[in-house]
N, C-alpha and C positions, 0 to 999 in steps of 0.2 A: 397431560403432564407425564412425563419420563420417569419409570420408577427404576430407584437406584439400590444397589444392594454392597453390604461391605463383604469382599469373598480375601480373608486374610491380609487386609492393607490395600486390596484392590477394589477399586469401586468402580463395578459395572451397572449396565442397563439390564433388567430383570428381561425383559422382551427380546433381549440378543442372547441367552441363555438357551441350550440346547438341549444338553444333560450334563448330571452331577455324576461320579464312582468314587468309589477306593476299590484298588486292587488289593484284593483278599487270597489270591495265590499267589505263595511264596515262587516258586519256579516262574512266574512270568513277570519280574518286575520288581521294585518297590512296595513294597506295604502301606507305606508312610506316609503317601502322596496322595490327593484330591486331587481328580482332572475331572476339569470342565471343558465341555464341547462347545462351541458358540455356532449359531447359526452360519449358514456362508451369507461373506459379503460380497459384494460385487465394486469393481472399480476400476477404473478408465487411466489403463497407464499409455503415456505417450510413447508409441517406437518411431525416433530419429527415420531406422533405414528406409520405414514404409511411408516415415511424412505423414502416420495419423494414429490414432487413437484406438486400440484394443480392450474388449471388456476382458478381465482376469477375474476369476473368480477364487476365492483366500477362503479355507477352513482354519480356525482360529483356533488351537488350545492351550490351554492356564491350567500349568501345572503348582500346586501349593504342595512343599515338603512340610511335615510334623513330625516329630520327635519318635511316635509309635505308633500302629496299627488303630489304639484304642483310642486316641487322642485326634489322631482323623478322621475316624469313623465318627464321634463325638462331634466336631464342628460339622460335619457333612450333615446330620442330624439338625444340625440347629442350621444350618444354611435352606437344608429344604423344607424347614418350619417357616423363616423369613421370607422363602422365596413362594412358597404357596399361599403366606400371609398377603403378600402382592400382587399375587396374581387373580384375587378375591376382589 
């Protein structure tokens, strides 16, 4: 069975989960944000010109804005409490 996780309104799969951060320097970024890495996926887009099928491979990331540094860092906290509770 598929274990599912709520990361800000989004509900993913715990096992396509890569890694969690907050960026904690000011000079490179946002503070405020959670980014999650997902696993790569893999998938078979069709090219017209070649008349067949190419495997593409897609890195995925979900960025979540919050209001302050503390307040993301705060949910990241309880994401990777829920997210280790799952993978138990």
């Amino acid at each position: 069975m598929k274990k599912l996780i709520d990361l800000g309104n989004n509900i993913v799969e715990v096992d396509k989960i890569l890694g969690m951060s907050v960026n904690g320097y000011i000079d490179a970024g946002p503070t405020n944000c959670i980014t999650i890495t997902f696993k790569t996926r893999k998938e078979y887009i069709y090219n017209p010109n070649l008349d067949n099928y190419e495997m593409e491979e897609f890195n995925d990331v979900l960025n979540i804005e919050f209001s302050n540094f503390e307040t993301a860092q705060a949910y990241l906290n309880e994401f990777m409490e829920e997210w280790e509770a799952m993978l138990e």
